[in-house]
py3Dmol code that shows the C-alpha trace and the ligand (Angstrom):
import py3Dmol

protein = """\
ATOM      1  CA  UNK A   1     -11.279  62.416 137.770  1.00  0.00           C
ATOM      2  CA  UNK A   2      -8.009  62.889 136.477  1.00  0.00           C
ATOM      3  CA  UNK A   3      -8.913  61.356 132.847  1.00  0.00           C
ATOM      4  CA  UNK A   4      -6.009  63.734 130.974  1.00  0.00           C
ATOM      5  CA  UNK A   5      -3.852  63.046 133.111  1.00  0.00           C
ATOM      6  CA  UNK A   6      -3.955  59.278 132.957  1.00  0.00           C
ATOM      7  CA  UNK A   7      -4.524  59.447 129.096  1.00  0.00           C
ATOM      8  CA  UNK A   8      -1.043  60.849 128.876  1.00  0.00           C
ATOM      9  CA  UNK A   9       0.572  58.335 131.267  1.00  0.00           C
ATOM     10  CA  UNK A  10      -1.362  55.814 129.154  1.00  0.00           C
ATOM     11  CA  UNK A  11      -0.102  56.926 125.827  1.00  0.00           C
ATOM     12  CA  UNK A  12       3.801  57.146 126.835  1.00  0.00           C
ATOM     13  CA  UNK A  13       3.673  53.686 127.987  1.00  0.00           C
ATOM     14  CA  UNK A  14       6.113  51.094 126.621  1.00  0.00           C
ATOM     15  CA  UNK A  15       5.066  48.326 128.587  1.00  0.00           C
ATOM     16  CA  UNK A  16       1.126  48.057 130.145  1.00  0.00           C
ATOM     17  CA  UNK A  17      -0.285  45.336 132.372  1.00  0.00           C
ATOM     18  CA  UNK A  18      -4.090  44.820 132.623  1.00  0.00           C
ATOM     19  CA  UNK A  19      -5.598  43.609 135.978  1.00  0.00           C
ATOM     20  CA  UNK A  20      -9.848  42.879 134.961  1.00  0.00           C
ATOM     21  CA  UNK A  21     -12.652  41.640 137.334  1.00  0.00           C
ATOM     22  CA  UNK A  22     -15.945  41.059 137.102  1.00  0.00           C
ATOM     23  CA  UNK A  23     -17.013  44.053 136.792  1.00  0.00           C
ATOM     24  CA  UNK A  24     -16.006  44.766 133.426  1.00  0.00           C
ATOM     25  CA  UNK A  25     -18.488  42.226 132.294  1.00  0.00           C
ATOM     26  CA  UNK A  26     -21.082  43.496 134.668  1.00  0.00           C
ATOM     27  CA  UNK A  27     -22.589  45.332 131.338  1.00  0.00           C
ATOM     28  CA  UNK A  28     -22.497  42.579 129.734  1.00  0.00           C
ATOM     29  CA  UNK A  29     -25.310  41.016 132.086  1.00  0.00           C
ATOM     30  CA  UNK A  30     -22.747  38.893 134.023  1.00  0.00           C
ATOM     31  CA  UNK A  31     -23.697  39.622 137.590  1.00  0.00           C
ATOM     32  CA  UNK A  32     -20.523  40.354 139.886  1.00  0.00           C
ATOM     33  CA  UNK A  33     -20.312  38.228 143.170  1.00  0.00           C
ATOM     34  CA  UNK A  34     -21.178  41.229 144.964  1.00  0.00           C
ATOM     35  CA  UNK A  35     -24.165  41.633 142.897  1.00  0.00           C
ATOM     36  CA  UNK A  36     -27.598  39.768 144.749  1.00  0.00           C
ATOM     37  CA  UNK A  37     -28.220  36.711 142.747  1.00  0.00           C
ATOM     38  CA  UNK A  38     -31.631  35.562 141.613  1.00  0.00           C
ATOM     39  CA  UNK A  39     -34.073  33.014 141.836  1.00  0.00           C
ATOM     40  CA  UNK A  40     -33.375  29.705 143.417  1.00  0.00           C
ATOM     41  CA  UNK A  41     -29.326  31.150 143.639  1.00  0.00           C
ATOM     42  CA  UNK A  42     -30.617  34.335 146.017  1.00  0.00           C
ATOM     43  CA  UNK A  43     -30.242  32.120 149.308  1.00  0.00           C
ATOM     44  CA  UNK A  44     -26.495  31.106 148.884  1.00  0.00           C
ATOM     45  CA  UNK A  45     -23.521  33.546 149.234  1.00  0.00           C
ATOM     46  CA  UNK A  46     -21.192  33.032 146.222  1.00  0.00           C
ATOM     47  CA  UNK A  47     -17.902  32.292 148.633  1.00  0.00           C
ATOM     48  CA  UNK A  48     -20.131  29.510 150.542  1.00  0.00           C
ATOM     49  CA  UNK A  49     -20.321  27.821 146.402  1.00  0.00           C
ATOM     50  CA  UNK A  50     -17.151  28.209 145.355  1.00  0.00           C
ATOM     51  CA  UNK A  51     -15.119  26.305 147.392  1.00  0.00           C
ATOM     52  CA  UNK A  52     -13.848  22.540 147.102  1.00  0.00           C
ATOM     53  CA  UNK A  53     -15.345  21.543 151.234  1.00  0.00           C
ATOM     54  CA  UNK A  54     -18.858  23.248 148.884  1.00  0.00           C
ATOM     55  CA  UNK A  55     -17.853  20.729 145.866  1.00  0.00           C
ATOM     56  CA  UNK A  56     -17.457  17.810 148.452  1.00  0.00           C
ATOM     57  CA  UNK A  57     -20.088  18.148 150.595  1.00  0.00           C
ATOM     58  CA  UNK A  58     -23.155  19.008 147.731  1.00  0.00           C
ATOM     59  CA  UNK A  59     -21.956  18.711 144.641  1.00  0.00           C
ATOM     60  CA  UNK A  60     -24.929  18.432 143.179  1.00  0.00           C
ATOM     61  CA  UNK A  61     -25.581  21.555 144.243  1.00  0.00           C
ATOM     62  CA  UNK A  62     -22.546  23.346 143.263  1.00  0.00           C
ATOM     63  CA  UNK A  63     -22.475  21.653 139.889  1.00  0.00           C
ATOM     64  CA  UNK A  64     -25.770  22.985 138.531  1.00  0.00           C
ATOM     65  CA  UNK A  65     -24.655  26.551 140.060  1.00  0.00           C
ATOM     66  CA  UNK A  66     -22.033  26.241 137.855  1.00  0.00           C
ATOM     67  CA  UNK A  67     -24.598  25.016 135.159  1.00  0.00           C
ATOM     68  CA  UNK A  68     -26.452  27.961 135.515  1.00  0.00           C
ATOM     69  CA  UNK A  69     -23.429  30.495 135.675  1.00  0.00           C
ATOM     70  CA  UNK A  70     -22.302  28.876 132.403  1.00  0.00           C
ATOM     71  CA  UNK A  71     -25.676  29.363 130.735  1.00  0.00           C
ATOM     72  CA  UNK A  72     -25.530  33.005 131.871  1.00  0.00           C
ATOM     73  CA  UNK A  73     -22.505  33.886 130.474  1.00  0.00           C
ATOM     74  CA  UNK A  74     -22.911  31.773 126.913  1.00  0.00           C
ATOM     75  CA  UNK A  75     -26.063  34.405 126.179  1.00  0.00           C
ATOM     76  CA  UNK A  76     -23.408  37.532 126.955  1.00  0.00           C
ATOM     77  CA  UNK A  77     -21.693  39.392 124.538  1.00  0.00           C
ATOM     78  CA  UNK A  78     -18.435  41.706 125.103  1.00  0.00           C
ATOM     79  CA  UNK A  79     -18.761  45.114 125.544  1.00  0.00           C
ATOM     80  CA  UNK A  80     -17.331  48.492 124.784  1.00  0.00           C
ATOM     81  CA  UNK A  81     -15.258  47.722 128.051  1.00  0.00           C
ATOM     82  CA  UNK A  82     -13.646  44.552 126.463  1.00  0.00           C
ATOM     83  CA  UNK A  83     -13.495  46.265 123.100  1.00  0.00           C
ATOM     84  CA  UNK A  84     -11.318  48.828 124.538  1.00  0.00           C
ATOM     85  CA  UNK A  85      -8.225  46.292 125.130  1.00  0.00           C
ATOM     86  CA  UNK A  86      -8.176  44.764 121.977  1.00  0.00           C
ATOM     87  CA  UNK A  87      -7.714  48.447 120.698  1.00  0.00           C
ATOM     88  CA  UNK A  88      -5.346  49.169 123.363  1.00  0.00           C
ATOM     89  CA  UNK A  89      -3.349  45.979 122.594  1.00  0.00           C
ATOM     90  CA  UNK A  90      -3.158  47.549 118.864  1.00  0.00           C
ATOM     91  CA  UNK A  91      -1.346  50.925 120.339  1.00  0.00           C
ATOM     92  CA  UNK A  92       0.941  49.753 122.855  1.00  0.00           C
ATOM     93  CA  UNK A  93       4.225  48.295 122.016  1.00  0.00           C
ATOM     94  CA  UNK A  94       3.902  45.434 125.036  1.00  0.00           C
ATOM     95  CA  UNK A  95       0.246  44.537 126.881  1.00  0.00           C
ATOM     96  CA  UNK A  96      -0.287  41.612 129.498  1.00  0.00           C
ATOM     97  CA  UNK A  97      -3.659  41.428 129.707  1.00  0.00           C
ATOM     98  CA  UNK A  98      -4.323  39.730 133.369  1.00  0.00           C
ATOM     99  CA  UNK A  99      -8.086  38.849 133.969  1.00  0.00           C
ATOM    100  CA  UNK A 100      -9.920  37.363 137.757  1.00  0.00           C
ATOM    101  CA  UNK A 101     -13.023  36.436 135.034  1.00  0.00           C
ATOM    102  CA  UNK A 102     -13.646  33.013 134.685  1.00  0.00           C
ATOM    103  CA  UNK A 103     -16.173  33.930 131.345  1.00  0.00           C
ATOM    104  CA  UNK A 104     -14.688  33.769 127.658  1.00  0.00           C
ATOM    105  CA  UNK A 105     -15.929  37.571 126.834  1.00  0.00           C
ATOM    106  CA  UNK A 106     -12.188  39.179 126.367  1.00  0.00           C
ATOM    107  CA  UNK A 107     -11.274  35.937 124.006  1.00  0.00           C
ATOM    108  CA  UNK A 108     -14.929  36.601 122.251  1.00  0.00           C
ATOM    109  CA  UNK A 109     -14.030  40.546 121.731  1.00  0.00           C
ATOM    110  CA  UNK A 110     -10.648  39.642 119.880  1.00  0.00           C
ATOM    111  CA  UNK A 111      -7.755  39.662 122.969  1.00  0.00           C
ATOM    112  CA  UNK A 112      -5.245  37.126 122.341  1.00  0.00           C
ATOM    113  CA  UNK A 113      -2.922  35.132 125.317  1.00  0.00           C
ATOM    114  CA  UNK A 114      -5.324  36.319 128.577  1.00  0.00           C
ATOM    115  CA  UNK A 115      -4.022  35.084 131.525  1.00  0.00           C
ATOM    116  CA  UNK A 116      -6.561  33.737 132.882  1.00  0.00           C
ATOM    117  CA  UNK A 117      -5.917  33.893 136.942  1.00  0.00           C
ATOM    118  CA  UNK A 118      -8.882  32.085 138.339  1.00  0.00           C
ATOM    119  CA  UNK A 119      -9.257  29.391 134.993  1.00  0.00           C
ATOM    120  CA  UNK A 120     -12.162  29.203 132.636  1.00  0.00           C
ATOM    121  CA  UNK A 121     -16.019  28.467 133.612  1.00  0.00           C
ATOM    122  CA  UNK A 122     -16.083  26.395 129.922  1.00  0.00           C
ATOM    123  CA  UNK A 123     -13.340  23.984 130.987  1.00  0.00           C
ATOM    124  CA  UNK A 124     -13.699  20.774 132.647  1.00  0.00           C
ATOM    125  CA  UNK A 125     -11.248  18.673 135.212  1.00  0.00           C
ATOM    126  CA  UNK A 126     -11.007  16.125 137.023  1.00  0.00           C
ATOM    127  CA  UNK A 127     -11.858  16.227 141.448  1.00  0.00           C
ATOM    128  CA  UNK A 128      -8.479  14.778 142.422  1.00  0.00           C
ATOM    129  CA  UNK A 129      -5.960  15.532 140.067  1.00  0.00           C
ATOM    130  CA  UNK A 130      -7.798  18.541 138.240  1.00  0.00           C
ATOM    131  CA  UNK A 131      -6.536  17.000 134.750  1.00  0.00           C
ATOM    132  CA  UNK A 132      -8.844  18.170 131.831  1.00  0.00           C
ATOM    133  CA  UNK A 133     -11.824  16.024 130.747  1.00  0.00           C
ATOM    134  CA  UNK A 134     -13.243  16.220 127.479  1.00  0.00           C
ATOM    135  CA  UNK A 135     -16.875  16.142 126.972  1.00  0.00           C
ATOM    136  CA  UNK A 136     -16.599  13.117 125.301  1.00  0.00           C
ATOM    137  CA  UNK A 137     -15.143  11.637 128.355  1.00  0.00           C
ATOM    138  CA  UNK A 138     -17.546  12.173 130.736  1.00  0.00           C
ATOM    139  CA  UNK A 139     -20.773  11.183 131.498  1.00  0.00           C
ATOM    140  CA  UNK A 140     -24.333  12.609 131.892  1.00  0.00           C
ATOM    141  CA  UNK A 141     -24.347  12.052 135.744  1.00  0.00           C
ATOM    142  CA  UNK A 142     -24.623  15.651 137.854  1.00  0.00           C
ATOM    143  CA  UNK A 143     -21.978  16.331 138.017  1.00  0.00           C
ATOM    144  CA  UNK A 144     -20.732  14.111 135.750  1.00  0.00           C
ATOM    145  CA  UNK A 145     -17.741  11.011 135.719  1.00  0.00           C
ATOM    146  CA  UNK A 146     -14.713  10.975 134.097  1.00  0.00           C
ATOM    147  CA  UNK A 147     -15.227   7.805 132.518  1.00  0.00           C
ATOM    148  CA  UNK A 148     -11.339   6.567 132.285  1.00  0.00           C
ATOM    149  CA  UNK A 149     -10.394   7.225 135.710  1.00  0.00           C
ATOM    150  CA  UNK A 150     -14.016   7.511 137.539  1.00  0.00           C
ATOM    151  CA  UNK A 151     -13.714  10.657 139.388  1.00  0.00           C
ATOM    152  CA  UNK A 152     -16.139  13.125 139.729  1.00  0.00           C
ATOM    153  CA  UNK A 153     -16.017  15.910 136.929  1.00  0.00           C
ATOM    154  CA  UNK A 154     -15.720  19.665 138.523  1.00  0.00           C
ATOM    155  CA  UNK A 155     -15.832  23.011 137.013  1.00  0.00           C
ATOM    156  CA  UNK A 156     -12.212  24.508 135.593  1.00  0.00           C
ATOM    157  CA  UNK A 157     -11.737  27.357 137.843  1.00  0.00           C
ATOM    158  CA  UNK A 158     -10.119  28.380 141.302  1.00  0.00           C
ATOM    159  CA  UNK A 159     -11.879  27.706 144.027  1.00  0.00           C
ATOM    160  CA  UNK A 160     -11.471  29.848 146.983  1.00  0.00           C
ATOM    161  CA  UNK A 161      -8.658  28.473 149.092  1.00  0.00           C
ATOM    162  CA  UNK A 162      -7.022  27.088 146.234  1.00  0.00           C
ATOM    163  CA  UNK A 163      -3.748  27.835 144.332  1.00  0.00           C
ATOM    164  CA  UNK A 164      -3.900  29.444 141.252  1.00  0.00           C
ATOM    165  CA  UNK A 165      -2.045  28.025 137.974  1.00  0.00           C
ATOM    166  CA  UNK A 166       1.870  28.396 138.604  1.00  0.00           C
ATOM    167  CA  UNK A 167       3.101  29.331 135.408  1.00  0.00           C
ATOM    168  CA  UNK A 168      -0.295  31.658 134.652  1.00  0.00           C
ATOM    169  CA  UNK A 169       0.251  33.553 138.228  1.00  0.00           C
ATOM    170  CA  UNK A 170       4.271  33.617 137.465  1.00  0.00           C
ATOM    171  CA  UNK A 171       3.452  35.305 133.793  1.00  0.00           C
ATOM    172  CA  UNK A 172       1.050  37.945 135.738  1.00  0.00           C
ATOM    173  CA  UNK A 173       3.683  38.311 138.596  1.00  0.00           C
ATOM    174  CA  UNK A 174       6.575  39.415 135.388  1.00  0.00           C
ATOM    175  CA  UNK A 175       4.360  41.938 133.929  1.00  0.00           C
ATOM    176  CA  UNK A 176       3.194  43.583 137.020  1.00  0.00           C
ATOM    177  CA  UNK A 177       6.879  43.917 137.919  1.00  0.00           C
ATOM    178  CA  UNK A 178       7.696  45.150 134.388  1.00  0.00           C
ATOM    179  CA  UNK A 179       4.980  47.653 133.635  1.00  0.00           C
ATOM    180  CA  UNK A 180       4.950  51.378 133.124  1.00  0.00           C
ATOM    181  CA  UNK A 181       1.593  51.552 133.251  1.00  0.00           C
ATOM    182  CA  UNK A 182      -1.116  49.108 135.436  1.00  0.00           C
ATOM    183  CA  UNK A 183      -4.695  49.306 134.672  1.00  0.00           C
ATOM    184  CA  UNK A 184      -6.560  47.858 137.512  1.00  0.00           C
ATOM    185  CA  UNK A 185     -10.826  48.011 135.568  1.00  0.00           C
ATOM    186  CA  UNK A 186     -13.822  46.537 137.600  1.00  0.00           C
ATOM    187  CA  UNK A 187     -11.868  44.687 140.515  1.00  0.00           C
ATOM    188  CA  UNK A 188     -13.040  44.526 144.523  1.00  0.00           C
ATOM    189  CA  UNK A 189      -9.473  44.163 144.801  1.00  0.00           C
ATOM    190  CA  UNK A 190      -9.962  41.756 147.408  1.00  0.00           C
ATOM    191  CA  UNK A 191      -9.426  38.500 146.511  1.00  0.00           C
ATOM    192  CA  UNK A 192      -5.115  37.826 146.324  1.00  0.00           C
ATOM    193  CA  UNK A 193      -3.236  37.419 145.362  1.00  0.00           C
ATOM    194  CA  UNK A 194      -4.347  39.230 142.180  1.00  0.00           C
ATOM    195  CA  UNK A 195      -4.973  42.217 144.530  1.00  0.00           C
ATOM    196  CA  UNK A 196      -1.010  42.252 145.323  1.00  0.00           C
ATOM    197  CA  UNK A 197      -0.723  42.990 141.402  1.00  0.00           C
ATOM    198  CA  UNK A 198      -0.838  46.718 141.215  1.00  0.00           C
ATOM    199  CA  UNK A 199       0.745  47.087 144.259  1.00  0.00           C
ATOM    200  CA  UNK A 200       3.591  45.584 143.049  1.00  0.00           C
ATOM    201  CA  UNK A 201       3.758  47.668 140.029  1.00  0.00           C
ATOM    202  CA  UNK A 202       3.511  50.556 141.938  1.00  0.00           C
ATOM    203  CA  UNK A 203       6.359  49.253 144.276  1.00  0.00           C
ATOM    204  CA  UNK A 204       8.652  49.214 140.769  1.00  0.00           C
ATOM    205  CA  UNK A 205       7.427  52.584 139.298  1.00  0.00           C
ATOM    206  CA  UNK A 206       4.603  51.693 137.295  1.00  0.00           C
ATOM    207  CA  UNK A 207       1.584  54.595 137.430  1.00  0.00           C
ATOM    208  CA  UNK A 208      -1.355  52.643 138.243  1.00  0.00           C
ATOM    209  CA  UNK A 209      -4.657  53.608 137.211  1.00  0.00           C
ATOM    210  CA  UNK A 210      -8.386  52.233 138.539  1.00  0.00           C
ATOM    211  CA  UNK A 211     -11.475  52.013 136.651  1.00  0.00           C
ATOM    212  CA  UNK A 212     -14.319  51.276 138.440  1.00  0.00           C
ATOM    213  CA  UNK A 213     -17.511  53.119 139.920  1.00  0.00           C
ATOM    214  CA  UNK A 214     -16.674  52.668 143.492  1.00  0.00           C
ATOM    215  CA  UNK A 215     -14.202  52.660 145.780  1.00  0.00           C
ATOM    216  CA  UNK A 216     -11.980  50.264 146.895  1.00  0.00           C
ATOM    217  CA  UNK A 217      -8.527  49.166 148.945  1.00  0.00           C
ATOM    218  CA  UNK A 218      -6.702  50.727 145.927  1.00  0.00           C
ATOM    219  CA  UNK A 219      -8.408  53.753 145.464  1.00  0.00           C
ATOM    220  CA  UNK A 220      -6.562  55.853 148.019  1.00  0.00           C
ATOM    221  CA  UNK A 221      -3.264  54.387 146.804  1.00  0.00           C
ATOM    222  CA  UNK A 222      -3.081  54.707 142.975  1.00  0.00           C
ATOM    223  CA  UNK A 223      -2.426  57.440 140.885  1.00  0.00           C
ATOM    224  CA  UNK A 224      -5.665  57.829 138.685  1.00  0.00           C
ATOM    225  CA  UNK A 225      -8.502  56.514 139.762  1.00  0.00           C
ATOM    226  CA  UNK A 226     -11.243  56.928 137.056  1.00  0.00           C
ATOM    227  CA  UNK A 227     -14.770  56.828 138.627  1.00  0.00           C
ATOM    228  CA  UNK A 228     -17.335  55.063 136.616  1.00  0.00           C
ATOM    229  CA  UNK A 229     -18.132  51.839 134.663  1.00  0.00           C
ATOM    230  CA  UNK A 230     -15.961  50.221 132.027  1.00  0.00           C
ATOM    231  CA  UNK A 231     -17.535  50.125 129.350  1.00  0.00           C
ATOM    232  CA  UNK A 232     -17.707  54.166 129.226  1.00  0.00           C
ATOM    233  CA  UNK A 233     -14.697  55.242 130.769  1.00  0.00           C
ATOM    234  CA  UNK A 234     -12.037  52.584 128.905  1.00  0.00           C
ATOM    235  CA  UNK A 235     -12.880  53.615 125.107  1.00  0.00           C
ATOM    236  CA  UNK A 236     -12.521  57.650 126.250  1.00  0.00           C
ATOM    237  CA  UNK A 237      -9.320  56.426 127.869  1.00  0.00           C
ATOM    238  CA  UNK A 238      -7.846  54.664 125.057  1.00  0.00           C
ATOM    239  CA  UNK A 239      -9.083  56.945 122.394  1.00  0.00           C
ATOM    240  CA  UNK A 240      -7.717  60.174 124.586  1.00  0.00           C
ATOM    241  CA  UNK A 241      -4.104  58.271 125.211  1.00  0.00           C
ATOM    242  CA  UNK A 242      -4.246  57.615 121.866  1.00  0.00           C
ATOM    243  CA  UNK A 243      -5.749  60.777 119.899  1.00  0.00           C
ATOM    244  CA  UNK A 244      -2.745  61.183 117.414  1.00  0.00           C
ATOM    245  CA  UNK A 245      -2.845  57.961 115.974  1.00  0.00           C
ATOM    246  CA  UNK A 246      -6.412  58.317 114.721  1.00  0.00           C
TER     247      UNK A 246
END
"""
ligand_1 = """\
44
NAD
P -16.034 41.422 142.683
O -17.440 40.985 142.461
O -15.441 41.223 144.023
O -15.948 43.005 142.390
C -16.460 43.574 141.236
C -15.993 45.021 141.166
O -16.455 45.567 139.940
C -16.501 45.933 142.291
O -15.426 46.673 142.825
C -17.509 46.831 141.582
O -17.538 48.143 142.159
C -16.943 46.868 140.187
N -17.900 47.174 139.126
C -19.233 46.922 139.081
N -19.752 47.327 137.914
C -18.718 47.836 137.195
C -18.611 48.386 135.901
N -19.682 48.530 135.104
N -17.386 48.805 135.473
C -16.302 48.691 136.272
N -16.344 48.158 137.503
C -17.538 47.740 137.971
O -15.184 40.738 141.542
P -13.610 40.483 141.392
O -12.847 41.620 141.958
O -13.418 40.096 139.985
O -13.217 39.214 142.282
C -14.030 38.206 142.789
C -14.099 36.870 142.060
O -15.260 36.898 141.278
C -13.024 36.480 141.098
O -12.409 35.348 141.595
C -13.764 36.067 139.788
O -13.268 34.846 139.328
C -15.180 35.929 140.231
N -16.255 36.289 139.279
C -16.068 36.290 137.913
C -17.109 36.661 137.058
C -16.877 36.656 135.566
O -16.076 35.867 135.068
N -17.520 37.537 134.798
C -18.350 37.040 137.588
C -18.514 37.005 139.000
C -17.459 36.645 139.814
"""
view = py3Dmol.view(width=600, height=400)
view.addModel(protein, "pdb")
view.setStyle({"model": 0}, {"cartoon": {"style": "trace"}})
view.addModel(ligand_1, "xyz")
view.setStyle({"model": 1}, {"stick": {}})
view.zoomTo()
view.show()
């Protein structure tokens, strides 16, 4: 593990993008999708949940997944991991931060303007035109009704097989394109086209550097790739790229 060396690509950097995945929160006690679920969740597979055909066949079902994914991640705090790109924000003339997470734990440890790829577990929208609902606005059924227009209420996030936000995934795309440096920290790299991002960067000169215990698709193919969890390796990272500012 080539930690110097990426500490020193790191700290030349003008421009940085940030690709993070679940696994950055994984030590927060937000289980990845690869991790097995528990309890009554330990019989489904997290792809066969996530989807709108899920949504429209049980929603029931997929709503109180959601309920309990929600309830999860309200008891979590950020960790070291997350900590470690609001201070790496601080040093770097230009940062994207890009995130697959659907939890609130970057906004929670300080980072301002995520882009938030796959939307937000805390927001609410409508089935057939995905317009927000407030909370005021719906009602107590499960899931519930928008009361206005009468459609059923669904989770805010990207569902597999579905689009992500234009202008979000457009933002991500510009940074990727423009960065010195890409950080890709606790991704399968699997799910696009988020997985395209450090590619790209690559493509247009960037050094890309991985974070993240195991291997995956990019590990072969980036410059650094730092083996081990977030929350250790990205404050040893920031505070070696960044030793002289101390
Ligand atoms: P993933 O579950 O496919 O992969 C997680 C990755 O994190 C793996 O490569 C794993 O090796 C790595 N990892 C595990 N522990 C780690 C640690 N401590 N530090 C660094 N890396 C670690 O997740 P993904 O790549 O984000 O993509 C799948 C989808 O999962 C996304 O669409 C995302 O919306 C959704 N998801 C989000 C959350 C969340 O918001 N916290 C949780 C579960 C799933």
């Amino acid at each position: 593990m080539d930690l110097a060396g990426a500490a020193r690509a790191l700290g030349a950097a003008r421009r940085v993008a940030v690709l993070t995945g679940a696994g950055i929160s994984a030590e927060s006690g937000v289980p990845t999708f690869r991790d097995a679920q528990t309890g009554l969740w330990a019989r489904y597979r997290p792809e066969d949940l996530a989807t709108p055909q899920a949504f429209a066949r049980e929603p029931q079902l997929v709503w109180e997944w959601y309920t309990w994914r929600r309830e999860l991640v309200a008891r979590a705090q950020p960790n070291a991991g997350h900590r470690a790109l609001v201070e790496l924000a601080a040093c770097v003339q230009h940062m994207t931060l890009i995130s697959q997470n659907v939890d609130h734990l970057h906004e929670l440890a300080g980072s301002r303007d995520v882009l938030k790829l796959h939307g937000s577990l805390f927001a609410n929208i409508r089935e057939d035109d995905r317009l927000p609902v407030a909370d005021s606005d719906r009602t107590d059924d499960v899931p519930p009704r928008c009361r206005v227009t009468g459609q059923r209420v669904r989770p805010g996030v990207v569902w597999f097989g579905e689009s992500l936000p234009a202008d979000v995934l457009h933002a991500a795309l510009e940074a990727a394109r423009e960065a010195d440096v890409f950080l890709s920290i606790g991704t399968s790299s699997a799910v696009e086209p988020a997985a395209s991002l450090p590619f790209m960067a690559s493509q247009r000169g960037a050094t890309v550097i991985e974070i993240n215990p195991d291997t995956t698709p990019l590990t072969g193919r980036c410059e650094y790739s730092l083996r081990g969890p977030a929350a250790e390796v990205l404050p040893v990272l920031v505070r070696h790229a960044f030793a002289s500012v101390e």
